[in-house]
C-alpha positions in Angstrom: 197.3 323.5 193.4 196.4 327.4 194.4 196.0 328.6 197.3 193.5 331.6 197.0 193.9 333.4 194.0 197.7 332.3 193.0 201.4 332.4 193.9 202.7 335.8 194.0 206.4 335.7 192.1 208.6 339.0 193.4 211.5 340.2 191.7 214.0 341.9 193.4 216.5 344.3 192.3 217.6 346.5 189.2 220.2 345.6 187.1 220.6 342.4 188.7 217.9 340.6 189.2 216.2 338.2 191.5 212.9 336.2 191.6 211.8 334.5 194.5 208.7 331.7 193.7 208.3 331.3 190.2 205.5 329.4 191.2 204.0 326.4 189.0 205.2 325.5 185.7 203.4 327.3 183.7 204.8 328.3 180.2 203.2 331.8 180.2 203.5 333.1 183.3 207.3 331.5 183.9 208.2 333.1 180.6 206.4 336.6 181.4 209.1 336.8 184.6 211.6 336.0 182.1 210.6 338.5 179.7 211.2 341.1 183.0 214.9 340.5 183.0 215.3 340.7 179.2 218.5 342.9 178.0 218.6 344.3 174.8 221.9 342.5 174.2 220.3 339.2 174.7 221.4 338.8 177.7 218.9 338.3 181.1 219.3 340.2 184.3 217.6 337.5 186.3 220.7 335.5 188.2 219.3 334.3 191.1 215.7 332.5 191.7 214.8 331.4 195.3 212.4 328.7 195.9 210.8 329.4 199.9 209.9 325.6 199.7 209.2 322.9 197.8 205.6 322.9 197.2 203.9 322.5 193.9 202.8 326.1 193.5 206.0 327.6 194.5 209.5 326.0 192.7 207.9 323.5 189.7 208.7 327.1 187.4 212.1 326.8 188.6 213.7 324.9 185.9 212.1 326.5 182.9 212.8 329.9 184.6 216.8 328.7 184.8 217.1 327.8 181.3 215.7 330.9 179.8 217.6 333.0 181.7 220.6 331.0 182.6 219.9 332.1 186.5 221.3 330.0 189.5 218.6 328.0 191.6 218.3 328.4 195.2 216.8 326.9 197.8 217.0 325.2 201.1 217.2 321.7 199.8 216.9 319.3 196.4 213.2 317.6 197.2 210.3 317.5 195.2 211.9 317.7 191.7 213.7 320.5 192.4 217.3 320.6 192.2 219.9 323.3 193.1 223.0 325.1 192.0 223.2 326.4 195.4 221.3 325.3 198.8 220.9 328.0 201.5 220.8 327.4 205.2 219.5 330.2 207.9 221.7 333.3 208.1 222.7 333.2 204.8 223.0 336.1 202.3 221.8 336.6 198.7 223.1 340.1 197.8 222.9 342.2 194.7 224.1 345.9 194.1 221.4 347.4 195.9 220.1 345.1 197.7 220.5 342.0 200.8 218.3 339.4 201.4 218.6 337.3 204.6 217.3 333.4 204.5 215.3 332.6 207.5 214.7 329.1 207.9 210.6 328.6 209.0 210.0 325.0 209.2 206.6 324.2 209.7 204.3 324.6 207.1 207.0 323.0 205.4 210.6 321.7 206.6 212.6 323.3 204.2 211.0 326.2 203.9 212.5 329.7 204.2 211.6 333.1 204.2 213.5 336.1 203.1 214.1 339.2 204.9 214.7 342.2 202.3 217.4 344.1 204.7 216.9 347.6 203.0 213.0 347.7 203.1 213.0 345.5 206.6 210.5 343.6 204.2 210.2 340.0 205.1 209.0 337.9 201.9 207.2 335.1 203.8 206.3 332.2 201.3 204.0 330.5 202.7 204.2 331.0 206.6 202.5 334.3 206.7 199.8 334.3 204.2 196.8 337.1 204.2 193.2 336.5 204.1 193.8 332.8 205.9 195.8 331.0 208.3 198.4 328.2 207.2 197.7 324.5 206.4 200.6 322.2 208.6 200.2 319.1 206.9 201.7 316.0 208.6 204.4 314.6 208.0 206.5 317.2 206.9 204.4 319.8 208.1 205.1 319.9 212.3 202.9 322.2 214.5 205.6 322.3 217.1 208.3 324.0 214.7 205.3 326.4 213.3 204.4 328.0 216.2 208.2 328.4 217.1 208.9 329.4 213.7 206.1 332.0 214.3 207.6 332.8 217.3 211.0 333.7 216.1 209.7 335.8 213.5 207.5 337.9 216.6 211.0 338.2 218.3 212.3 339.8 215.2 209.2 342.3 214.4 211.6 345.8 215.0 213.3 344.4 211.9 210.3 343.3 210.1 208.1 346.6 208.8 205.6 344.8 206.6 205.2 341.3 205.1 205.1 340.0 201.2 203.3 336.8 201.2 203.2 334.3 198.6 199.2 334.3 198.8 197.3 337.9 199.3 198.5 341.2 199.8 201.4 342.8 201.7 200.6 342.9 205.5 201.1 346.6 206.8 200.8 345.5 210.5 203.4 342.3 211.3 203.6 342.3 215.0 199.2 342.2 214.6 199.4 339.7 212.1 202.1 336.9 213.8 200.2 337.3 217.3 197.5 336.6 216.1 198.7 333.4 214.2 199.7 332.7 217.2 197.5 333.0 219.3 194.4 331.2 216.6 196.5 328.0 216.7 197.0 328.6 220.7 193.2 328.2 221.3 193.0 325.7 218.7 195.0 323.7 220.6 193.2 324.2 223.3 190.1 323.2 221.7 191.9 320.1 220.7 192.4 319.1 224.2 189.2 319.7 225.5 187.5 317.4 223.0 190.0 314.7 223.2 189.4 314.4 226.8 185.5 314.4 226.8 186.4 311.4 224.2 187.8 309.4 227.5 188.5 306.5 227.6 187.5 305.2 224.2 189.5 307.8 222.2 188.7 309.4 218.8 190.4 309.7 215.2 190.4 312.9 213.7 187.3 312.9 212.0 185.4 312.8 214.9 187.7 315.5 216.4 187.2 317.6 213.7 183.4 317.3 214.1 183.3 318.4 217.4 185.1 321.1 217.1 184.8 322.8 214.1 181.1 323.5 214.2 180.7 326.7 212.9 182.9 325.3 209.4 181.7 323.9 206.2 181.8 320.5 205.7 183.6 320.4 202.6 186.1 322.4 204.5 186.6 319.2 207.4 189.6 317.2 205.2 191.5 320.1 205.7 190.9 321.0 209.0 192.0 317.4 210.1 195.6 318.1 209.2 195.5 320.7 211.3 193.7 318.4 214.2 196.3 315.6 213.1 199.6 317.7 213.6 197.8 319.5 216.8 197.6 315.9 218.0 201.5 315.1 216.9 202.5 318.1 218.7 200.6 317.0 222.2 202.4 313.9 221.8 205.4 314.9 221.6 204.6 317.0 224.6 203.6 313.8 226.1 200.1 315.4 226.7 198.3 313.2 223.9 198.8 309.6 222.8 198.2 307.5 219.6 199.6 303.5 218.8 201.1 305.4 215.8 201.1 309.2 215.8 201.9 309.2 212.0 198.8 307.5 210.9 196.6 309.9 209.8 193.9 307.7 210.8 194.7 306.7 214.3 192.9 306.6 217.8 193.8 309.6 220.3 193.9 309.5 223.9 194.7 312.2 226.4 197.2 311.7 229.0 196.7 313.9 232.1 199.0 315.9 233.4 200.2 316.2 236.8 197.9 316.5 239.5 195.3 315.9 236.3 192.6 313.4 236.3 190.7 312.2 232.7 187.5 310.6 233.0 187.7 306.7 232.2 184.3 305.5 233.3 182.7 302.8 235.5 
């Protein structure tokens, strides 16, 4: 369910609180953050909790989090047994006395997913499409390689407002610009890698297994199931490019083709 060593819950603000991932459902921890907001009155100073997405180690602590506290839920959509008082779509504000956050919408890693940019510290609370110590698992179908890298992208394009990054897994990131190119640039020469050993596969083809074997070499075995999401929605994103083919591109366990560009020739045999 963890990624690493945990989920990192923030909470942001003073008197008015707000807590973005309460992570799992966990009866300690989930009433530990409550305990934060406790007023001697009886009353709780949490009012907000944002989920970044929907995954299982990010929003199951909404609920219980909500009904201690009496806090609103927000997120980009209902999914996954989480439901909303509120649903946020890019642009919007969640603002307290002394402080704005901005939802950015990141799809990739997940599509609903959202990061929030902390205005006054130009800190940008990622979730989980910055992460330190690794790089991000895009897991077909909802995860989309395409909309990651753009996502990424966007996020580069923003960097004079970004100073650091809070990530859901690992410590802050000091360096934003560093960190995002080279996110982007990793799944860049991944994707190049893909190519090049879907091509030598001409004309029969290959499933990602094989893919994966070829080209993660210098990786674990035990690591391989993993890295054939990442081959898989490599693979979805060439197709859509019309640079790779598959009789179903959402079977996780279908044959690949390359299709050569223009002025490109693939290898087909005798």
């Amino acid at each position: 369910m963890m990624t690493g060593p945990g989920t990192n819950t923030y909470i942001v603000g003073t008197d008015d609180l707000v807590v973005i991932d309460p992570g799992p459902d966990h009866v300690e921890h989930v009433e530990a953050v409550a305990a934060v907001g406790s007023r001697p009155d009886g009353t709780n100073a949490i009012s907000r909790i944002l989920c970044t997405h929907t995954h299982g180690d990010h929003s199951p602590g909404a609920a219980r989090l909500a009904e201690l506290t009496g806090a609103e839920v927000l997120a980009f959509a209902d999914r996954d047994g989480l439901v909303c008082h509120r649903h946020l779509v890019d642009g919007d504000a969640v603002t307290g006395n002394d402080f704005s956050l901005r939802a950015v919408h990141t799809p990739g890693h997940a599509s609903n997913h959202l990061c929030f940019l902390l205005e006054e510290e130009a800190l940008l609370l990622s979730g989980d499409h910055v992460m330190d110590g690794s790089t991000v698992v895009i897991t077909p179908l909802d995860g989309d390689m395409g909309e990651y890298l753009a996502s990424v992208q966007r996020l580069i394009d923003w960097t004079p407002a970004i100073e650091a990054i809070a990530p859901a897994h690992g410590h802050v990131i000091t360096d934003p610009m560093a960190k995002l190119t080279d996110y982007l640039s990793h799944r860049l020469d991944r994707e190049r890698q893909v190519v090049d050993a879907l091509v030598a596969t001409a004309p029969d083809g290959a499933g990602t297994a094989a893919l994966v074997a070829a080209i993660y070499t210098d990786v674990p075995e035990i690591l391989h199931p993993v890295a054939r999401f990442s081959v898989w929605a490599h693979l979805r994103k060439l197709a859509e490019e019309g640079r790779a083919t598959a009789s179903d591109p959402d079977d996780a366990d279908a044959v690949w083709l390359p299709v050569p560009g223009p002025g490109e020739t693939v290898y087909l045999g005798p």
